[in-house]
C-alpha positions as semicolon CSV with decimal commas, in nm:
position;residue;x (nm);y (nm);z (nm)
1;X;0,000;0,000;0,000
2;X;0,179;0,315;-0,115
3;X;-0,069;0,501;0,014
4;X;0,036;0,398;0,366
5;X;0,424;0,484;0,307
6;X;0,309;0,826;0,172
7;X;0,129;0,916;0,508
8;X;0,382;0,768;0,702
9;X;0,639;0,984;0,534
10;X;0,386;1,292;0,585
11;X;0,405;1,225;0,966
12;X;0,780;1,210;0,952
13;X;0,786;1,583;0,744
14;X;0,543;1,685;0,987
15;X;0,707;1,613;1,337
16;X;0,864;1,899;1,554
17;X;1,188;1,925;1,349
18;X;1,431;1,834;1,714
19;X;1,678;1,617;1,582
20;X;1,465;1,317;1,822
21;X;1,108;1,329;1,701
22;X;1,150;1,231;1,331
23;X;1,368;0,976;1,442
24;X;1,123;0,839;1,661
25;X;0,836;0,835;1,400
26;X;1,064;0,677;1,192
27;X;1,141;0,346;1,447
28;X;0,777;0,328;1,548
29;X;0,622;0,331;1,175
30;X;0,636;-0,084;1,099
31;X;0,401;-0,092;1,409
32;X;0,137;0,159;1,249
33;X;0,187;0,044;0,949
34;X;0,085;-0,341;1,018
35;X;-0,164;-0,239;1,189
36;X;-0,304;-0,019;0,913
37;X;-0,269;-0,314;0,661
38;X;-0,551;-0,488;0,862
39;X;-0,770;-0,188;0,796
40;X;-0,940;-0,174;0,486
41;X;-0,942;0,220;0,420
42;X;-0,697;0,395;0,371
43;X;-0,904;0,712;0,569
44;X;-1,168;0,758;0,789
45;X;-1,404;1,015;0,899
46;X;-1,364;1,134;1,263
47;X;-1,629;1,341;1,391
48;X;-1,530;1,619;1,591
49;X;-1,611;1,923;1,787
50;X;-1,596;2,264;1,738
51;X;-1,245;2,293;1,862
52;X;-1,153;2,001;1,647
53;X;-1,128;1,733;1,976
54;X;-1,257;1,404;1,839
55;X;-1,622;1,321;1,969
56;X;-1,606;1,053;2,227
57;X;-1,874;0,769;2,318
58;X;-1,890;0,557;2,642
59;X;-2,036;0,274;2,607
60;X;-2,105;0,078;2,932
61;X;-2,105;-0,352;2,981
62;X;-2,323;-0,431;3,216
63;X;-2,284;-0,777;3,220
64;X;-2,130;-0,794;3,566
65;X;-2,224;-0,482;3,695
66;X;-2,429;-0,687;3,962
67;X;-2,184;-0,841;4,046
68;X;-1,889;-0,562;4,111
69;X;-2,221;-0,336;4,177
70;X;-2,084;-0,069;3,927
71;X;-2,072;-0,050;3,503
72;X;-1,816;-0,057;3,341
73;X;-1,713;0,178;3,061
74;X;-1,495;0,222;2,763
75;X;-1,441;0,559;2,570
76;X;-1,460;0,515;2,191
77;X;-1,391;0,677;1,914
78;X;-1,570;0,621;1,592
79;X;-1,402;0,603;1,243
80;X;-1,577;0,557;0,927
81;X;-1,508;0,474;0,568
82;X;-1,778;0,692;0,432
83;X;-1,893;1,078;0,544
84;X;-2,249;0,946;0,501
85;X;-2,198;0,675;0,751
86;X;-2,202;0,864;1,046
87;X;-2,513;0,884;1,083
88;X;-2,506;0,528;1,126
89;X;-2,470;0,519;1,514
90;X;-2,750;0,667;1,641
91;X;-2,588;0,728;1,978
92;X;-2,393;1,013;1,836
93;X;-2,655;1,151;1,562
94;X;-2,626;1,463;1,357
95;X;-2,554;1,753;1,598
96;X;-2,434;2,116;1,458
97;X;-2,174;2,108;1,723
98;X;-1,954;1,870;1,532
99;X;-1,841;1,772;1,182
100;X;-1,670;1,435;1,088
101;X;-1,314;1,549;0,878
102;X;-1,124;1,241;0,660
103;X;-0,804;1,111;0,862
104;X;-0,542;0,875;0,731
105;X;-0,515;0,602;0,915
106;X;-0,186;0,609;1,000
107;X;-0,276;0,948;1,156
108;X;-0,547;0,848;1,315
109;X;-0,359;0,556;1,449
110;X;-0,042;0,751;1,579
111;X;-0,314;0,978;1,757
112;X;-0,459;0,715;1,913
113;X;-0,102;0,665;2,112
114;X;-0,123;1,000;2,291
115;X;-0,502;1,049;2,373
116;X;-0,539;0,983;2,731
117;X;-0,914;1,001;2,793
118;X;-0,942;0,757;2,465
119;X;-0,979;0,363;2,516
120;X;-1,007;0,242;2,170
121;X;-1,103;0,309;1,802
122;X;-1,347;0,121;1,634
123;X;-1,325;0,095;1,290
124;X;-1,622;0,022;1,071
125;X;-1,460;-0,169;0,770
126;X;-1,793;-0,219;0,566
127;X;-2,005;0,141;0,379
128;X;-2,355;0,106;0,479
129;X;-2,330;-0,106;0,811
130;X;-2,163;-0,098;1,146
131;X;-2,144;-0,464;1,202
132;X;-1,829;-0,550;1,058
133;X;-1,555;-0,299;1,271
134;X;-1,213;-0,379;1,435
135;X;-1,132;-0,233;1,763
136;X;-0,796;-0,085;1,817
137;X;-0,724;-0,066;2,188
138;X;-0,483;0,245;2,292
139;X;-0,316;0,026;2,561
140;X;-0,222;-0,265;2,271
141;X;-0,101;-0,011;2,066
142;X;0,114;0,148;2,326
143;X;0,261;-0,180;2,415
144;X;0,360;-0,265;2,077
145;X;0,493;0,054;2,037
146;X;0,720;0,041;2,386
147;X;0,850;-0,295;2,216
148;X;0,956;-0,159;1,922
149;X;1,172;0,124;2,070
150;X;1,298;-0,125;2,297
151;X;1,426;-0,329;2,019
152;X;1,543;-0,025;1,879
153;X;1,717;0,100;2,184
154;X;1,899;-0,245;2,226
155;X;2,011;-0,263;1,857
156;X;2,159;0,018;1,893
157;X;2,353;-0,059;2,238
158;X;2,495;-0,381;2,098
159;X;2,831;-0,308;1,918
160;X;2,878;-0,394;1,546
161;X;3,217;-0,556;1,604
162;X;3,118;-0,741;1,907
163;X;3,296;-1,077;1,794
């Protein structure tokens, strides 16, 4: 997927210019990437606010909630493969306070890393319907990032003429 290296790249041109970030964007790109290549799009809409913060959605499992006598909830993000599908999910409707704005994936996904309140994106895969999506979970993505500098990190600690 060209498309992917060509965003990727775009990220890289993009980052604060401090002799680290690039760098950095650079070692942790095979881990966005692979995950992109399980996504079928190579953008999705976002909807977001007025100050351009992406729209959030708890959803709450209540299947042991009588159990642990609270819910439990998970902050989502929503992206879609078509403007039109957003109206979809009827939990976030139409409103005039937001707009949904085409994001590469790879952007969306290096996003993802940093947003604190932000548990997962789920990523509707089919036009028309919202019951084929993948979930991408912040905390998996953070993890495979950490192991991927780490790998980095060591490779470059070991010396080339060790033998």
């Amino acid at each position: 997927m060209k498309n992917l290296e060509a965003q990727i790249q775009l990220l890289i041109d993009n980052a604060p210019q401090d002799g680290l970030t690039p760098e950095l964007v650079a070692n942790i790109a095979p881990v966005l990437r692979a995950i992109a290549q399980n996504l079928q799009h190579s953008q999705y809409y976002i909807l977001q606010n007025l100050q351009e913060r992406w729209v959030l959605t708890t959803l709450k499992h209540k299947a042991n909630a009588a159990l642990k006598g609270t819910t439990e909830e998970k902050r989502v993000v929503y992206a879609f493969p078509r403007l039109q599908d957003v109206s979809l999910v009827s939990s976030i409707g139409v409103s005039p306070q937001a707009v949904a704005k085409p994001m590469p994936v790879i952007h969306i996904l290096f996003q993802l890393v940093a947003l604190e309140p932000v548990d997962s994106i789920v990523f509707f895969e089919t036009p028309g319907t919202t019951s084929n999506a993948m979930e991408v979970e912040r905390t998996d993505l953070q993890k495979m990032i950490e192991q991927k500098l780490q790998e980095h990190i060591l490779s470059k600690q070991v010396p080339p003429d060790i033998a």
